[in-house]
N, C-alpha and C positions, 0 to 999 in steps of 0.2 A: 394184357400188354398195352399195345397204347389205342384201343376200339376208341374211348374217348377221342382222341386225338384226327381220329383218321373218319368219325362218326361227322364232327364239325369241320374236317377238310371238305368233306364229299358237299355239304352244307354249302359251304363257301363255294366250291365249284358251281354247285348247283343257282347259287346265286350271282354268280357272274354270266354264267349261261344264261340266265333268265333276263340281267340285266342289257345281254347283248343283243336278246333277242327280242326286247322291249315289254316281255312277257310281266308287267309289273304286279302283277299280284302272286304270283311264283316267285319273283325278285323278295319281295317282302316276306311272304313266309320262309324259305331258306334263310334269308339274310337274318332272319331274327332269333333262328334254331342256332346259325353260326356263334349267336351273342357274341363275344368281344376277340375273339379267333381273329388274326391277323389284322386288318382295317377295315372288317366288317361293320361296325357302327360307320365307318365314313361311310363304305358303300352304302348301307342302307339308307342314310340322309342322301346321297347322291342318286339314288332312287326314289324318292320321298320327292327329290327337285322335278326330276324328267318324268314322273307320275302327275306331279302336278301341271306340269308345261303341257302335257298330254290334254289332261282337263279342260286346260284355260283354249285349246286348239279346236276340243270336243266341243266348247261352249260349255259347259260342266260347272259354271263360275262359283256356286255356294260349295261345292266338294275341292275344288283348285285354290278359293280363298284357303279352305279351314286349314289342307295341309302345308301353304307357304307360309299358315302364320303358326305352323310348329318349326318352320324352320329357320326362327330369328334372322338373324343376318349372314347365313350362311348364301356364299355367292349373292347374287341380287335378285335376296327372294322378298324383299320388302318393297323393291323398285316391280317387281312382277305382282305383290299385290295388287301395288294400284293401278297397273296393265289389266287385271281381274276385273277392279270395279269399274276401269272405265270401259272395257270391253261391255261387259253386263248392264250398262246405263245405255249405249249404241246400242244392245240388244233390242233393251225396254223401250227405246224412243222407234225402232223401226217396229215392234208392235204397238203402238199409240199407249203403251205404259209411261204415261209421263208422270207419275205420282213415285214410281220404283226410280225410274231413270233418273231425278232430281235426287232422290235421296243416294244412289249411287255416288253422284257425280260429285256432289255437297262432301262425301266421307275424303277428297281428293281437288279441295279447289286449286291447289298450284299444281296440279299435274298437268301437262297437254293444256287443252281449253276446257279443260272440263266445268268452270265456273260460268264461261262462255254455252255450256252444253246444259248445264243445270238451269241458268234463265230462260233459254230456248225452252226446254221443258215445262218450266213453271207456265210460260205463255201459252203453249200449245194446249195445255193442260185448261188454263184459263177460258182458251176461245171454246174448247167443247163443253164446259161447263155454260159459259154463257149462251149456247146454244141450243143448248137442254135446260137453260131458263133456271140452272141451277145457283140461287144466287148467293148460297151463306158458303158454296166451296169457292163460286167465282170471287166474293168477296174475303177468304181466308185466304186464297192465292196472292190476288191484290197486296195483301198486307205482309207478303212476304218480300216484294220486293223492297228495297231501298227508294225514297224516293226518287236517287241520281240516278236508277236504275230504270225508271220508269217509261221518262224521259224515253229511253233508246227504244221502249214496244210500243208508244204510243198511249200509254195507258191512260191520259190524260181525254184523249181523243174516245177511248172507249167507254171509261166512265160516264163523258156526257152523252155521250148515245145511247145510255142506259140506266137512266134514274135510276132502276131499282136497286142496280148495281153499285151506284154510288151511294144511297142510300143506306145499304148494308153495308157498306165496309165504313163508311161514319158510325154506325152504332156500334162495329168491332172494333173501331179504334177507341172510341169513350169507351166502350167496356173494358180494354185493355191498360187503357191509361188508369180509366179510375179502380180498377184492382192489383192495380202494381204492375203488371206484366210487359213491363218494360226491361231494355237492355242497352248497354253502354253501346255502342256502335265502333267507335271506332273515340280515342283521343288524339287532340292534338296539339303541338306546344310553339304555342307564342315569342317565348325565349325571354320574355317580363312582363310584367303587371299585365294583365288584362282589363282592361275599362269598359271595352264594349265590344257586342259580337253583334253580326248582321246577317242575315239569309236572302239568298235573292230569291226571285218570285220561283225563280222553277226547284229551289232547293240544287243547284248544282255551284253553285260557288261559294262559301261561308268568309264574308271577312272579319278582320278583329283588328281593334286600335288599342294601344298602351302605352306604357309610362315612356317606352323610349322613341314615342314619334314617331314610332314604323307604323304602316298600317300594311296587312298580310293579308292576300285573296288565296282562298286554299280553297281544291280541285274536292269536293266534298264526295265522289264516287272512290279513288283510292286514298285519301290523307295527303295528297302531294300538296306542298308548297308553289303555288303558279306564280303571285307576283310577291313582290316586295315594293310598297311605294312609301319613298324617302322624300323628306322635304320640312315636313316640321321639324321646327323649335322647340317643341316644348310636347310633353306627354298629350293624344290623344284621346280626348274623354267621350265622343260620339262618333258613330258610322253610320251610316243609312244607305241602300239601294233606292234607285229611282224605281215606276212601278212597271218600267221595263226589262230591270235589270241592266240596262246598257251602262249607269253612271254611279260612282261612288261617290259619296261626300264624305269628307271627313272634318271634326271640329276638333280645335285643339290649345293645349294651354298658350302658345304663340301669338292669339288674339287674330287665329288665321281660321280660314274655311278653305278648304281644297276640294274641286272638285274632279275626279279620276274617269277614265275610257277604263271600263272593267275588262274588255276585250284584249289588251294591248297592257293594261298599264299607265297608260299616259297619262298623263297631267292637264285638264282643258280649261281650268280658270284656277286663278286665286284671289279669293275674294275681300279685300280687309277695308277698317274702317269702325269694326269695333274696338273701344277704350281696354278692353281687360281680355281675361282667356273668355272663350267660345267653350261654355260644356254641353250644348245640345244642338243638333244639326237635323233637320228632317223635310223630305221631299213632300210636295203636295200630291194628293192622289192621283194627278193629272198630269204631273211630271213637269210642267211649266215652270214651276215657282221653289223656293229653296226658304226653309226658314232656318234662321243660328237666332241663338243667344245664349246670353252668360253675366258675365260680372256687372258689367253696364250698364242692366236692369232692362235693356230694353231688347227687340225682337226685329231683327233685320229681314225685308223679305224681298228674296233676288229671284231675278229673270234667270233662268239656268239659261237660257239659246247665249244669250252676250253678256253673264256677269252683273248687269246691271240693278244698282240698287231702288229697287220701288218704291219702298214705304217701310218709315221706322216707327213702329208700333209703341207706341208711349202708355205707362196707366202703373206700371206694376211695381211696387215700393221697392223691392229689395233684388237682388242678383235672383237670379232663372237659371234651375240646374235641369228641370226636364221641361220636354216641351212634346207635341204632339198635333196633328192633323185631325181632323173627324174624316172617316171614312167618304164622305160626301164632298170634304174638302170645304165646310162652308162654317167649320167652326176652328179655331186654334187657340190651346189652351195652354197655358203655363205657369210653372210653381219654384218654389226654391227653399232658404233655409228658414222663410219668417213662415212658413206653412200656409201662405196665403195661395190662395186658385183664381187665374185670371184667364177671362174668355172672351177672343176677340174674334169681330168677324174679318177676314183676312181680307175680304174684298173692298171693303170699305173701310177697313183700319179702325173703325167702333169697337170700343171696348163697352162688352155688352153684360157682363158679371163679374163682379170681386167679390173674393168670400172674404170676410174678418180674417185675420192674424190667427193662427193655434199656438200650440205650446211644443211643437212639433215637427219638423223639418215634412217637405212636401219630397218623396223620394219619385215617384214616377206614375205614368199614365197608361190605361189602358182603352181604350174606348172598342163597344160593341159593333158590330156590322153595320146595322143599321142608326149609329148614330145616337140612339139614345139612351144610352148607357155608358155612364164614364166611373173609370174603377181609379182609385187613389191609392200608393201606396204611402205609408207613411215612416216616420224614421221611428216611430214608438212602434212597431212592427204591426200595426192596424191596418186592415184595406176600406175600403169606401166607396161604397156603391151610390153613384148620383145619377137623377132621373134630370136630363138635361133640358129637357122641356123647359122647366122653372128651376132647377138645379136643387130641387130638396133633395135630402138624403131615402136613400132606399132603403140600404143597411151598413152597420159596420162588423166587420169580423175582426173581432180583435182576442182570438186565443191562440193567438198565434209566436211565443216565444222569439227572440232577439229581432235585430232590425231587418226590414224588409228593404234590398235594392235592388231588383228589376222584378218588374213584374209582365205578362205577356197573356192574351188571352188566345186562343185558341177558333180559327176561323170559323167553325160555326158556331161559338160564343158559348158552348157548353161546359167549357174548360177554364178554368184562371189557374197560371201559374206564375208562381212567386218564389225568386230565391235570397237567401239570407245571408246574414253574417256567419251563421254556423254551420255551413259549408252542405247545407238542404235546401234541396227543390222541392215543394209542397204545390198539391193539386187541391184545388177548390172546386164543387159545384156552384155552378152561375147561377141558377135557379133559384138556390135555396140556401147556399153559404157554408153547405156541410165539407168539410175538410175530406176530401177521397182516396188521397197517397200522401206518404209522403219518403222521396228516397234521394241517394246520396250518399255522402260519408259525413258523419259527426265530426267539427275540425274543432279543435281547443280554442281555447282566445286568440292564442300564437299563429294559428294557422292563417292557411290561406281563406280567403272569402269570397264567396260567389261574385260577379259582376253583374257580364249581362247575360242576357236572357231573348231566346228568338224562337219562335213559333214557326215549322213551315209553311206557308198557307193552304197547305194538306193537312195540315197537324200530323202529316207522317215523321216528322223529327224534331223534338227540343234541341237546340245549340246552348249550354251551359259552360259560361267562360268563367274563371277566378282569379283572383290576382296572384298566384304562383306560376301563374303562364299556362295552364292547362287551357283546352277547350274538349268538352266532352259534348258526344253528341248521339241523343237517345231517342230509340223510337219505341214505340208500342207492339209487341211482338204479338201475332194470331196465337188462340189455344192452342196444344196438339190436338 
């Protein structure tokens, strides 16, 4: 008759019973003998939920994940996931598991604070390492953060109370640079042409100048837009921080130099008095002094305290499109489109080397730490290593495909980075000239083109600007 019928009722009962009784492994055998008998698949995923809820209650968290993620989007079992993982990372963090707890938290960064809970971790994590003298985890730690991230543990303060520790995470960042293991970070858009990008010394602000005379400070820990600074005339072709970071300059096709309160935005001189556009602007290392130049051939050097103009540096034939400081502040060098390299001493307005004329436009400069080492980049896509002493040439690398327009070297001089017209960032060894990376996206003739180019003085992040408006910003990622 109907035994069938009354076999899978008794089932069904049996599994409501069990579900009322919270009895969930009764719940599930019955409900599953019911198979599809009245709305027993609903019950059984309605059991499947408050089984799991049970888990996540138990602390059970790897048995409470696996069955809310059989139960897709039924009720808010995808929202109780990540109740799971961040339950299970509070676990790991109250047993000093801050290796689990990070990786928990990381699967869930806009939930709760959990990104907020994953750093906390990483640091905790960090200080027992360093404490156990452990220094290639302390320094794999290190390299996880961000460097705007850093900033908020201190991590700068720790590093230098532990050579060894800073030590090691400099070899894991070259290791990582020079074998690719790098990643995009985060992009961001300009809204035109990019001409140049700037990083301030602590890596928390990035600005960019472009074609339509904006210059933009953006908050480099989330991607936000902080300032907007309006005023020029004419496309912005340099940026620079002071070596405080407190002041911005900007140069611009207006035959203007601005200089900006990074804190606020504000505006604290504008400086004019050059004949043509301003394409190069740069602070002396001592933050006293402000050099521009451009079309006018010559080299302005102002008092930052009161705008005042000091001394205009005479000697160099043709328009100056880069310009540069020595590390030491006791050299200033400058080049443009006849390829000629002219180096003056700033303090006394001597000009104390000119090279002959090339056949080559002079694209940009790099100078070593210590001063004696000056990198060229050139518009036939060659770089140029000069021993500054007497200015003989060290070496040139020139297999290097299309033109080269910024080039940046990497604070402890191990590094040279260079980007092109063909929309690549390529890593040199400083040593020896060997080419180490080289990444990016291939762009056609049409495309966009790299600009500028900014190192952080960690070497924890390259800033990569193009004239499509992008700015990308890449850091060297730890092994797993």
């Amino acid at each position: 008759r109907d035994a069938s019928f009354l076999l899978r009722e008794s089932f069904y009962r049996a599994g409501l019973e069990a579900l009322q009784a919270h009895d969930w492994s009764s719940a599930r055998l019955a409900l599953e003998q019911a198979g599809d008998y009245r709305n027993a698949p609903d019950l059984l995923r309605e059991r499947d939920y408050w089984a799991s809820v049970a888990l996540l209650q138990q602390g059970q968290y790897p048995q409470a994940w696996q069955q809310l993620a059989q139960l897709g989007d039924y009720r808010d079992a995808r929202l109780l996931q990540q109740e799971v993982r961040y339950q299970a990372g509070l676990s790991a963090m109250q047993q000093h598991r801050w290796n689990e707890a990070q990786a928990e938290f990381d699967q869930i960064p806009t939930y709760r604070d959990a990104a907020t809970l994953s750093s906390t971790s990483a640091y905790q994590h960090l200080l027992d390492a360093i404490k156990a003298e452990q220094w290639e985890t302390a320094a794999h730690i290190v390299m996880q953060f961000p460097p705007w991230q850093a900033k908020n543990h201190d991590l700068p303060a720790l590093l230098a109370a532990h050579p060894l520790l800073q030590q090691t995470v400099q070899t894991q960042q070259l290791a990582a640079w020079s074998h690719g293991q790098v990643a995009q970070d985060r992009t961001l858009d300009h809204g035109s042409p990019v001409y140049d990008v700037a990083l301030s010394p602590d890596a928390q602000v990035l600005a960019s100048g472009g074609l339509q005379g904006l210059v933009r400070l953006w908050h480099t820990a989330d991607g936000s837009l902080w300032h907007t600074l309006s005023g020029h005339r004419g496309p912005v072709w340099s940026v620079a921080f002071s070596s405080d970071g407190q002041l911005l300059a900007s140069a611009s096709a207006d035959a203007t130099v601005r200089i900006w309160r990074v804190a606020d935005g504000s505006l604290v001189h504008i400086l004019t008095g050059h004949e043509h556009w301003v394409n190069q602007v740069r602070f002396s290392p001592d933050g006293l002094t402000l050099a521009s130049a451009g079309g006018d051939a010559h080299i302005a050097l102002w008092r930052v305290r009161d705008a005042r103009l000091l001394q205009s540096l005479q000697g160099h034939p043709g328009d100056i499109s880069s310009l540069a400081f020595s590390p030491d502040g006791t050299m200033l060098v400058a080049g443009g489109q006849d390829g000629v390299l002219s180096l003056w001493d700033p303090a006394s307005g001597v000009l104390q080397y000119r090279s002959p004329a090339q056949p080559t436009a002079l694209m940009g400069f790099a100078w070593s730490a210590d001063a004696a080492t000056l990198v060229t980049s050139m518009a036939d896509g060659s770089l140029r290593l000069w021993n500054t002493a007497d200015m003989s040439p060290i070496r040139t690398i020139s297999d290097r495909p299309g033109q080269v327009l910024s080039i940046a070297l990497s604070p402890d001089d191990q590094l040279l980075a260079a980007s092109s017209n063909q929309g690549l960032v390529r890593l040199w060894r400083m040593s020896d000239g060997t080419l180490l990376h080289t990444f990016g996206t291939t762009l056609s003739e049409y495309s966009a083109h790299l600009a500028g180019l900014a190192f952080a003085a960690d070497a924890a992040v390259l800033a990569v600007g193009q004239d499509d408006g992008a700015i990308t910003l890449w850091r060297p990622i730890p092994q797993s």
